[in-house]
C-alpha positions in Angstrom: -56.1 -27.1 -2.6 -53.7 -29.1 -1.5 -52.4 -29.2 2.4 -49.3 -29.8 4.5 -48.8 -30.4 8.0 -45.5 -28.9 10.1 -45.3 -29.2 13.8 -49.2 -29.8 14.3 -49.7 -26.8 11.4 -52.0 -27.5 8.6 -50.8 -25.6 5.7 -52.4 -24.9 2.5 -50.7 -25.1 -0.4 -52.5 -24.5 -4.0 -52.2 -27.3 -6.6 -49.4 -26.5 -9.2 -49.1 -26.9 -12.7 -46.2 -26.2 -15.1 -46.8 -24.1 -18.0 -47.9 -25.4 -21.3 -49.3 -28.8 -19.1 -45.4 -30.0 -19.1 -44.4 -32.4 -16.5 -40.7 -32.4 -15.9 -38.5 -29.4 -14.7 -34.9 -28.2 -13.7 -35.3 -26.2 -10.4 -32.1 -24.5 -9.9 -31.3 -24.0 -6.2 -29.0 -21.5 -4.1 -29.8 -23.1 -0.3 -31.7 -25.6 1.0 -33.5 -22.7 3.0 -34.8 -21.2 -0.3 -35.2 -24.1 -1.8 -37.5 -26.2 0.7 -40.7 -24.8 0.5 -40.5 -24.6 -3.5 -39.0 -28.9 -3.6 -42.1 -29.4 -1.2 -44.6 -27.5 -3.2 -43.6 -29.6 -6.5 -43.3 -32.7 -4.5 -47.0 -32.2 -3.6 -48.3 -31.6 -7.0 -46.4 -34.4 -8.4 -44.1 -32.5 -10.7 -40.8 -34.4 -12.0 -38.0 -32.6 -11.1 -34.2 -32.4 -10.0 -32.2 -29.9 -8.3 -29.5 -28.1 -9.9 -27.1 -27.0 -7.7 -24.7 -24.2 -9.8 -23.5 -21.3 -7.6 -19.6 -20.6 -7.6 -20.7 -17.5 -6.1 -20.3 -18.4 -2.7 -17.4 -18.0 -1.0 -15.6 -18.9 1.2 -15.3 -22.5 0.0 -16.1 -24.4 3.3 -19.6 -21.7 3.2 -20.0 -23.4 -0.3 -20.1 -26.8 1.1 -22.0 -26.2 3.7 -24.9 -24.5 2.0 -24.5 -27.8 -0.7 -24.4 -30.4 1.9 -27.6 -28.8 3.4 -29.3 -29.3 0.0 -27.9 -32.3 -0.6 -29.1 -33.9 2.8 -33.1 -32.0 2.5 -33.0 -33.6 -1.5 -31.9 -37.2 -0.6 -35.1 -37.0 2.7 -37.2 -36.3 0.0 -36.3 -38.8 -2.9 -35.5 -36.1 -5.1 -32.6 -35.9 -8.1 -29.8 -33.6 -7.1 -27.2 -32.5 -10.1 -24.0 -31.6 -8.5 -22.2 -28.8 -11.2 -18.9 -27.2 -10.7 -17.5 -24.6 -8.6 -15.9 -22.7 -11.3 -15.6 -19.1 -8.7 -12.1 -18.3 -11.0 -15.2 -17.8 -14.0 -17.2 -16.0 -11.8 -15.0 -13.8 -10.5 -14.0 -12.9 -13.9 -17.6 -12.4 -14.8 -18.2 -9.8 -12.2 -14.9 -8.0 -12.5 -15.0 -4.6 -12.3 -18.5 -4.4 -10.3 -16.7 -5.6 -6.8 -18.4 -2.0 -5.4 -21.7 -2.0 -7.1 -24.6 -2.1 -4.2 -26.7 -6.0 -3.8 -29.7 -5.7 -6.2 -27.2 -4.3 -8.8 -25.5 -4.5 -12.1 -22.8 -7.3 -10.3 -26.1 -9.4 -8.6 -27.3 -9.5 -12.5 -24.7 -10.8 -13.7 -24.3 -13.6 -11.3 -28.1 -14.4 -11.9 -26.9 -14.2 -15.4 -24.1 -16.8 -15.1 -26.2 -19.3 -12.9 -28.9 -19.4 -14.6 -27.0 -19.2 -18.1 -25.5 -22.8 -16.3 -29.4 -23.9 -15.4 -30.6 -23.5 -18.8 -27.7 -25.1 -20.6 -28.2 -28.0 -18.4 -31.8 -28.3 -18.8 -31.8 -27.9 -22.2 -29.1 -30.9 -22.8 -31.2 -33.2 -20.8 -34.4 -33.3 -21.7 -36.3 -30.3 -19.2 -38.4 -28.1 -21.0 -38.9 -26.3 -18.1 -36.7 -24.4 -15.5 -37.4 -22.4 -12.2 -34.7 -20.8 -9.4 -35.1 -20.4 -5.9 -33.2 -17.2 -6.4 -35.8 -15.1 -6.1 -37.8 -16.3 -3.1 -35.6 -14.4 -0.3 -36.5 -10.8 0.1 -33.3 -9.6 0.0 -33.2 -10.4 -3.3 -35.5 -8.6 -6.7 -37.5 -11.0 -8.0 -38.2 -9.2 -11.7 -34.6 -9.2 -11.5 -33.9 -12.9 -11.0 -37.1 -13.5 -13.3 -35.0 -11.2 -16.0 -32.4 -13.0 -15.8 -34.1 -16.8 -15.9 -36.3 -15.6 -19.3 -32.9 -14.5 -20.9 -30.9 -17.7 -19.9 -33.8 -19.7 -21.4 -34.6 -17.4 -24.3 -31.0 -18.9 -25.4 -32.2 -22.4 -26.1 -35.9 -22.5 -28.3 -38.6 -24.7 -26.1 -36.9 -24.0 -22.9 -39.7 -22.1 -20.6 -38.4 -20.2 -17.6 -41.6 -20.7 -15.4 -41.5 -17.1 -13.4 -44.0 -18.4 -10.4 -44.0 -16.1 -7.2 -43.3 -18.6 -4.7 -43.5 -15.9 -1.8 -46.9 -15.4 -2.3 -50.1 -17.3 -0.4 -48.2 -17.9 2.5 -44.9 -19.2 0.7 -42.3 -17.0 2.3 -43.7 -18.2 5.9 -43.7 -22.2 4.9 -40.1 -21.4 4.1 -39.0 -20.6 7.5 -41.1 -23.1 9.4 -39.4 -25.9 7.3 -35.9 -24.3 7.7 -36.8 -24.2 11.3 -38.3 -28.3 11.3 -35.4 -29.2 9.2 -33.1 -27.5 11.4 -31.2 -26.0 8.1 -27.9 -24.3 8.7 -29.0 -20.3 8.2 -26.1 -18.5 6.4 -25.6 -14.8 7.6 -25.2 -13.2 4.4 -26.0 -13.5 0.8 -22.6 -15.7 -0.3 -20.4 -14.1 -2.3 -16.8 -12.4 -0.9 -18.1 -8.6 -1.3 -21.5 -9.6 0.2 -19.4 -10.5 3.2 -17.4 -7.8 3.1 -20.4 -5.5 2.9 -22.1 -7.3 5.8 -19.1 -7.1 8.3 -18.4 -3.2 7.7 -21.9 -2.6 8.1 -21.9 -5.1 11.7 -18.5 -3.2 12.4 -20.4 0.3 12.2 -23.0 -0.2 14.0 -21.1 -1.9 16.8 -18.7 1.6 16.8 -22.4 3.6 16.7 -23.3 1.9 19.6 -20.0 1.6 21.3 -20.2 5.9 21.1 -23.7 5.9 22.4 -22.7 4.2 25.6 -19.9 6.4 26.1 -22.3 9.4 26.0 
């Protein structure tokens, strides 16, 4: 076992080890919330890795900065590489046309799995990593066999490339998360990040407002 200490906590954290005894891996990230525990976790076991920071997803632009310069500042504290890719949202907008009304967990949050972690693998693949991970999966708003779907595909693309599938919620992951957002102080974004995430999240704020706007006027 391995431990941890956050704000007078001792946390336990197993020992980690890459499949097929490999010792290098692409991690892509979405937020430097998701991300934290998982760049700790590695950090601890020794594992050689950078961060791969691909999500033209997010909108508005000044949202995708933020979130960026979040990760950017938690990967510099730690020493760790940070790879910087484009914020191509023209491509994904493209890539999700047609889906702007599908529900979150659905055909359109597949395909943007699909097209970041398409990005990952190339990346990872072109450099030398012979493993990759995401932090995609670690919030539960989002399906993890989903995002793990998506990850095997993207690497199935390129032979050798291993999509390592670990559940970082489990054995106490999910709550080392949020007491390193908290230490770290890490801005905490109010919705998932793309345009129709936001607009899903303010019509659902703006009804229950009205809900309870008619309750007190009964």
């Amino acid at each position: 076992m391995m431990s941890a200490t956050n704000n007078g906590v001792h946390l336990k954290r197993q020992r980690l080890l890459l499949p097929d005894g490999h010792r290098r891996l692409l991690m892509h990230s979405c937020c430097a919330p998701c991300s934290c525990e998982i760049m700790e976790a590695m950090l601890e076991s020794g594992i050689n890795y950078a961060v791969f920071y691909y999500n033209p997803n997010i909108h508005p632009r000044e949202e995708y900065e933020r979130r960026k310069s979040e990760n950017i500042r938690f990967a510099e504290k730690l020493g760790v590489s940070f790879v910087d890719a484009d914020y191509d949202c023209e491509n994904w907008f493209a890539r999700v046309k047609g889906m702007e009304h599908e529900p979150e967990r659905g055909i359109r949050c597949a395909a943007c799995f699909d097209m970041r972690l398409e990005r990952a693998a190339l990346y990872a693949y072109e450099n030398g990593y012979p493993v990759m991970t995401s932090s995609l999966g670690v919030s539960r708003w989002k399906n993890m066999q989903q995002v793990n779907s998506c990850g095997h595909r993207a690497a199935a693309r390129y032979q050798g490339l291993i999509y390592w599938d670990y559940d970082w919620r489990k054995d106490g992951g999910s709550t080392r998360m949020i007491e390193i957002s908290k230490r770290e102080n890490f801005y905490r974004q109010k919705y998932c990040g793309c345009i129709y995430s936001l607009r899903d999240r303010s019509h659902h704020r703006k009804t229950a407002e009205d809900n309870h706007a008619s309750n007190d006027l009964q």
